[in-house]
C-alpha positions as CSV (number, residue, x, y, z in Angstrom):
1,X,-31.0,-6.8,19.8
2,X,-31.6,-6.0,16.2
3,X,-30.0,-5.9,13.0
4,X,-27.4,-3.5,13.4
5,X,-25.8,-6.2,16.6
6,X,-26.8,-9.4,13.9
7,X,-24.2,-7.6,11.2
8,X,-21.6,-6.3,13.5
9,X,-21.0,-9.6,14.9
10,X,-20.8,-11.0,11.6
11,X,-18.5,-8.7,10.9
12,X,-16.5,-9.4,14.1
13,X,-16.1,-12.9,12.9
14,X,-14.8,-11.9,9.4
15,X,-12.3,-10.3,11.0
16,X,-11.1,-13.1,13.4
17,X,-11.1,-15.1,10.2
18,X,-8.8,-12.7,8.1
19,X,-6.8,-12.1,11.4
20,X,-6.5,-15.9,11.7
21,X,-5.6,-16.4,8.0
22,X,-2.8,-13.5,8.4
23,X,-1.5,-14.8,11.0
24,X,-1.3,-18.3,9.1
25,X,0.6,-16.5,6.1
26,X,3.0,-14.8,8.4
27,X,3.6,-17.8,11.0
28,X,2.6,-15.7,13.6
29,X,0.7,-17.5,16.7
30,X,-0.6,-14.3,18.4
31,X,-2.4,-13.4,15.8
32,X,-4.0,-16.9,14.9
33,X,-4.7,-17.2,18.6
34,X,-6.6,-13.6,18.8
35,X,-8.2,-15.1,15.2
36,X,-9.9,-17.5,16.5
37,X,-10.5,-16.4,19.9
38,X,-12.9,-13.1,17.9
39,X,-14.2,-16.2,15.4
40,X,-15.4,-18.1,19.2
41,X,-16.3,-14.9,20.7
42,X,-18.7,-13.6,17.8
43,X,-20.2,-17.1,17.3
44,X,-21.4,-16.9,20.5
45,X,-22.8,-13.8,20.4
46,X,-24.6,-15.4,17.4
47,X,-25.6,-18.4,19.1
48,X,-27.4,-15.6,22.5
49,X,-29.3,-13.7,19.3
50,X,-30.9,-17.3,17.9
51,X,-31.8,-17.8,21.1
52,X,-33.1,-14.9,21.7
53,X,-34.9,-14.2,18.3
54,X,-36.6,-18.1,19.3
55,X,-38.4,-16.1,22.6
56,X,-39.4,-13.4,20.4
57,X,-41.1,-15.6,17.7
């Protein structure tokens, strides 16, 4: 995987967090639910690329 999967799940994660956050602002549950559930999901995407970039090196 390269850089282009490294950003986007970055970028996934950002947008768990603001998901999260609006969902805090607006009392809304769902949406601090699917949040956090796209923060846990693209961390460990994260977490299979570190592991993968230790292979490589």
């Amino acid at each position: 995987m390269g850089d282009s999967d490294k950003i986007e799940n970055k970028a996934d994660e950002l947008k768990g967090k603001a998901k999260e956050k609006v969902g805090e602002a607006t009392d809304n549950e769902q949406w601090q639910a699917e949040g956090k559930g796209e923060q846990v999901k693209a961390n460990l995407k994260q977490a299979a690329e570190k592991v993968k970039d230790a292979f490589r090196g």
